[in-house]
Every structure is written in C-alpha cells, then in structure tokens.
C-alpha positions in Angstrom: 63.6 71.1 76.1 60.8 73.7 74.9 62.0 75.7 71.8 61.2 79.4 73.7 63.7 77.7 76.8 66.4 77.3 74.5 65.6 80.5 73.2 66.3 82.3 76.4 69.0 80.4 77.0 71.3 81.0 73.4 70.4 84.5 74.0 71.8 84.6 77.9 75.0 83.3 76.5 75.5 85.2 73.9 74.5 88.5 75.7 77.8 87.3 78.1 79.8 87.6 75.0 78.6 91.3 74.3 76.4 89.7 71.1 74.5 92.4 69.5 71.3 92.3 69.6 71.7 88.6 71.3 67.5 88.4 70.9 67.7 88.5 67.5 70.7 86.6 66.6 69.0 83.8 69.0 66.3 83.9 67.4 68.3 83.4 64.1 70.0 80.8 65.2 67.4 79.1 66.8 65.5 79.2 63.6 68.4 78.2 61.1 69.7 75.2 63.3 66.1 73.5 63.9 64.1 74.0 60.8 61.8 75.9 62.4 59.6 79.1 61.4 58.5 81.8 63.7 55.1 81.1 63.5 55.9 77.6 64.8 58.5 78.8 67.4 56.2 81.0 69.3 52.9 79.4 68.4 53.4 75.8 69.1 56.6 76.5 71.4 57.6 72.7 70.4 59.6 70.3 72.0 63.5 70.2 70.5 65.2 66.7 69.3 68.4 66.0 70.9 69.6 66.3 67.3 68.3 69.6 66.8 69.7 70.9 70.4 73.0 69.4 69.4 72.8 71.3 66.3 72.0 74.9 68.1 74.3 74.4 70.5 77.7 74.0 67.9 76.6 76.9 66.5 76.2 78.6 69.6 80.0 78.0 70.4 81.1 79.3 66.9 79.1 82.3 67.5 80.8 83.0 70.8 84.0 82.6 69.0 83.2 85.8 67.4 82.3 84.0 64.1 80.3 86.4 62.3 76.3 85.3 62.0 76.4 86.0 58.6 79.3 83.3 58.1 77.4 81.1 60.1 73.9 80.9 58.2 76.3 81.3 55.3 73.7 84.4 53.5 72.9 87.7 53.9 69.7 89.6 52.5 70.4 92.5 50.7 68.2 95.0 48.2 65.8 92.1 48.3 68.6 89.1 47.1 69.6 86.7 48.9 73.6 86.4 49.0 75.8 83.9 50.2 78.9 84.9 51.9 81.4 82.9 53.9 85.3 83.5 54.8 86.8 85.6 51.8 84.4 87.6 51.3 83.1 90.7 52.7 79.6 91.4 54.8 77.4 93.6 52.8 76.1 96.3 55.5 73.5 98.3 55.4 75.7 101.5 54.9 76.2 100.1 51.1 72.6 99.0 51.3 71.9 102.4 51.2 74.6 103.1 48.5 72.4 101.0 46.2 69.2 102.7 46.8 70.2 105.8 45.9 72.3 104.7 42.7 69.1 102.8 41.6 67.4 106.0 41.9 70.0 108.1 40.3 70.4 105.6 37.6 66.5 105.6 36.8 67.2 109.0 35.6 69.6 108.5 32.8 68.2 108.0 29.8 70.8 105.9 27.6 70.1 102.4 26.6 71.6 99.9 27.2 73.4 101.3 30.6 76.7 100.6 31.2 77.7 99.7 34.9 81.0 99.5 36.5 81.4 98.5 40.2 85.2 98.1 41.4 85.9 95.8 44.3 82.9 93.8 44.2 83.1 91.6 46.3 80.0 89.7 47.3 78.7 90.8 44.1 75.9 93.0 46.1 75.7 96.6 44.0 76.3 95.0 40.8 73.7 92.3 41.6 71.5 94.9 42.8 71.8 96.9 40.1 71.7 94.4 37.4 68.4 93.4 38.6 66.9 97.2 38.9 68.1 97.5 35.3 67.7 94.4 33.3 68.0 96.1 29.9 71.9 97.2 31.6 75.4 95.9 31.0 77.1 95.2 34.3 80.6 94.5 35.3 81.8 93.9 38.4 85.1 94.0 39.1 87.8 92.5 42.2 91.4 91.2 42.7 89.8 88.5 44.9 88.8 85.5 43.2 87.6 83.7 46.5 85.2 87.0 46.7 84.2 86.7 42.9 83.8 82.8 43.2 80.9 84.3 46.0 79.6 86.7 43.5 79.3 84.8 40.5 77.5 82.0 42.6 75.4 84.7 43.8 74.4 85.5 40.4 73.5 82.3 39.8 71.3 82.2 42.6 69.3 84.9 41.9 69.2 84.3 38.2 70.6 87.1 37.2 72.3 87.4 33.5 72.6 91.1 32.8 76.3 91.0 35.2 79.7 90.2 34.4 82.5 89.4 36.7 86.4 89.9 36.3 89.3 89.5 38.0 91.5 92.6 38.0 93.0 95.3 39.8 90.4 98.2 40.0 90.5 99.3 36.0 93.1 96.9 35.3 90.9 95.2 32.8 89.4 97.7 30.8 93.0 99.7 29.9 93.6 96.2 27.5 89.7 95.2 27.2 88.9 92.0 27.7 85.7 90.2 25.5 82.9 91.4 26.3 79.9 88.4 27.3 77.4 91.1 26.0 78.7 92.0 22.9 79.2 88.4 20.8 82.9 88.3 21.0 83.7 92.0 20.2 86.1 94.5 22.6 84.5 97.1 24.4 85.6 100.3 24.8 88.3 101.1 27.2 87.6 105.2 27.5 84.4 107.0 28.2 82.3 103.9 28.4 80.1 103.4 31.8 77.4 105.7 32.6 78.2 104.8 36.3 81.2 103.6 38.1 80.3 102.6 42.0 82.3 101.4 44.4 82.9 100.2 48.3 86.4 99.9 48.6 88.6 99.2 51.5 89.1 102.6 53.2 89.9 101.5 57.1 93.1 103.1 58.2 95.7 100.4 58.6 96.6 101.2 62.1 92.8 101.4 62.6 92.5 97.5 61.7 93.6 96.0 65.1 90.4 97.8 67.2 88.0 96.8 64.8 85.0 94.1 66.6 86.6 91.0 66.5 84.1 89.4 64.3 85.3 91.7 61.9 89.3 92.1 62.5 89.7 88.0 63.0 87.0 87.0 60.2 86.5 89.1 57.4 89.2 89.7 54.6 91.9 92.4 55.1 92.3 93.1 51.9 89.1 94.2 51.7 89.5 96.4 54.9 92.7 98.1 54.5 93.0 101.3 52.7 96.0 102.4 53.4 97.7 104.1 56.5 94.9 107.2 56.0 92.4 104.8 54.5 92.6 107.2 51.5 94.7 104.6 49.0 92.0 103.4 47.2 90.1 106.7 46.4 93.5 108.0 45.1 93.7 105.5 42.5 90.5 105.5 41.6 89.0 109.2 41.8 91.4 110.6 39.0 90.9 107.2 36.3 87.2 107.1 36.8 87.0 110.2 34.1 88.9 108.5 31.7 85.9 105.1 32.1 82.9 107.4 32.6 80.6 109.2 29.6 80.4 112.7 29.4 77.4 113.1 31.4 78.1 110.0 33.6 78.4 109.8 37.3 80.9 108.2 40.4 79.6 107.4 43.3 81.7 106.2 46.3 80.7 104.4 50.0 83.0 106.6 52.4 84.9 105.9 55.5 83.7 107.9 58.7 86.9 110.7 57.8 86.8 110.8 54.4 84.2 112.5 53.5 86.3 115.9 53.1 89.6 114.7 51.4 87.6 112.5 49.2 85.7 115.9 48.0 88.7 117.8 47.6 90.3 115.1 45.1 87.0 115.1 42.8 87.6 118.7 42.7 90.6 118.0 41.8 89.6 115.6 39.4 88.0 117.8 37.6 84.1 116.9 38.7 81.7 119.7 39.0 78.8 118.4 41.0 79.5 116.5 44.2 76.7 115.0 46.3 77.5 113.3 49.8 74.9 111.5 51.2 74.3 110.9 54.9 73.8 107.3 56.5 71.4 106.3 59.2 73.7 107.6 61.4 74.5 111.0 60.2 78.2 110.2 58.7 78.5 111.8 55.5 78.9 107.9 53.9 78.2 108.4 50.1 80.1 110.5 47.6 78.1 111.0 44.4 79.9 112.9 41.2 79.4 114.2 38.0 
C-alpha cells in the first residue's frame, strides 16, 4: 500500500471518531509509526512494509480509543524542548505555552542575579524547563505532589540538558516552610521567606463537577489530580495567592494560568492579598488566561 493511501485512510477513520484535526494527527502518526519524513512521504509517496502497516494501524486503534496523541508518540514540543509525557502526567497546551512567553519576557526585565524561580505543580517540568533554559545564570525549582509527574520532569531535564532546575516533591510550598538543601548552594539551606523573584504556576483549576464533560482523551487519560480544583475550581489559587507574598522578594512577581471563570475571583483575592499591580493576559482565544502580580 502507497504511504499517501494509507494516509487518507488513518485520516477517514479517525475523522469518524471526531479526531481533531484528523489530517494532521494522520500525518503524525503516519510519520512516527514508519520512520518516515515528510519530504519522503509526499515526495517519493513509497510503498509501506507489512511491518510498518502493522505498526500504523495499532496505533490507529489506540488513537480511536481516545488515547491522547501526545501519550502515543510519547513527547510534546514546547518553547522549543522537546518533552516526554505519558500517563501521569499532564499535556502541556499551548495556553501555558503562552504563560511562558510572557514570563520569559517579564523575567528579562528584572535585574537581580542569580534569579530565583519557583513553579508549583510542575508537572511535565515545562515552565521551569522553559525558564531554566531562557535564564541559565537562574536558580529554578519546580515543585509537585506527583512523583510519577516529576519522574517525567526530571527525565525531561535530562533530555534537554538542562542543569540550572531543581525538582521536589511537596505540597505547593510544603517544602520551602522547613527548607530542604539546596543543589545550588553546596549543601547550605535556602531561605524559606522573601526568596523567588517569580513564583508561576498552572494548577488544577477545573470545577469538580465540570470533570465528567471534559473530551474523553482528557477525562479518561490525563491525571485528575492535576485537573480538579475544587468544586469552583478556585482551591488551588486560595492556597496559594495569600503564601506566595511570604516566598516572593519585595519587588517580585506571581503569575498564574487561569481557568475560563476565574479570571475575576482570582483578581479579587490578589487584591486581597495585598498585590498592587495585576495584569491578565488574554489567550489565543480571548479568555482572560494569565494573571500576572506584583
């Protein structure tokens, strides 16, 4: 069978199993399950091995399962690393993408050296990997309960030879209020009050109830903990909004990914918190999605 056949053919079934965009995800799975490269594919159109059909097609069927692409290939691209992911971990999206443009942009602007970066619920690593590599001269810490997701992240690491990044297991600030050794500071404590110049984070901020209508490649695949933030989604920001100014310098900055209602109660607790300037920042979509505070 002709390597453009099989093409249309991965992407008629997985259009029948409301696949979006099935195109694309053909094409990826095409590509990942034969060796080949899109020059070849639709240049030389070549003729498929048995083995290689074989091997497109069980991916096929764990696609139509609702098994997320991203699970299957088993990496995601993201600020320009390549990240492996799998079940346990969350799916970077662009949304937090985004999130690390802008605090690589904000973050070029402080002047202190070295920076001190905190990211709570880590996860795949991604902002603190991204940021650890924008800032090379920085001290990153990445922090999640989840030690399948920071087995991901420190792997990640790894993979993208990054050294600048540190990641703990902990409960949001759980453990900076008894500090732990610090890798960058030969064996002595850090600090446990006004210490990072930025804390970030993408934490779960679904509503509970909300959970069970999510796409099933999301409710059935990716880690609940991750997802669930409560039965008004607002758990995690309550937590963390009010501690952040005991972590962050003087003149340093949260920033926060934000669930599609959140945008308003999230702004009314850094009021409350006792932040002066508040930033929200709009995703490709329009959704106020980023909370930035100082």
């Amino acid at each position: 069978m002709k390597a453009l056949d099989k093409l249309k053919e991965i992407s008629t079934i997985l259009a029948s199993h409301a696949s979006e965009p099935p195109d694309k995800e053909a094409e990826i799975i095409l590509l990942h399950s034969s060796n080949l490269d899109l020059v070849t594919l639709y240049r030389d159109n070549p003729e498929l091995t048995p083995e290689q059909i074989n091997a497109i097609d069980r991916i096929v069927v764990r696609r139509t399962n609702h098994e997320p692409l991203q699970y299957i290939t088993g990496y995601v691209d993201f600020m320009g690393l390549k990240l492996l992911v799998g079940k346990g971990v969350l799916i970077p999206r662009p949304e937090t993408e985004l999130m690390a443009e802008n605090a690589t942009n904000k973050v070029g602007a402080i002047h202190e050296s070295p920076l001190h970066i905190l990211d709570l619920c880590t996860g795949s690593g991604c902002l603190a990997l991204a940021l650890a590599k924008g800032f090379p001269d920085a001290m990153v810490y990445g922090v999640d309960i989840s030690e399948t997701a920071l087995s991901y992240a420190r792997r990640n690491a790894e993979l993208n030879e990054i050294s600048n990044v540190s990641f703990i297991r902990g409960n949001l600030f759980g453990p900076f209020q008894n500090p732990p050794v610090s890798p960058f500071s030969k064996g002595g404590l850090i600090s446990p009050s006004n210490f990072f110049d930025l804390i970030i984070s993408n934490p779960p901020y679904i509503k509970s109830e909300d959970i069970k209508d999510l796409q099933p490649e999301i409710k059935d695949w990716e880690p609940q903990n991750a997802l669930d933030g409560g039965p008004d989604g607002l758990g995690y920001y309550r937590i963390i909004i009010p501690a952040s100014r005991q972590f962050l310098k003087p003149n340093g900055m949260l920033m926060l990914e934000l669930g599609i209602d959140c945008a308003g109660p999230v702004t009314a607790m850094l009021k409350d918190a006792g932040y002066k300037t508040i930033e929200l920042i709009k995703d490709y979509a329009g959704v106020r999605r980023i909370a930035v505070a100082a």
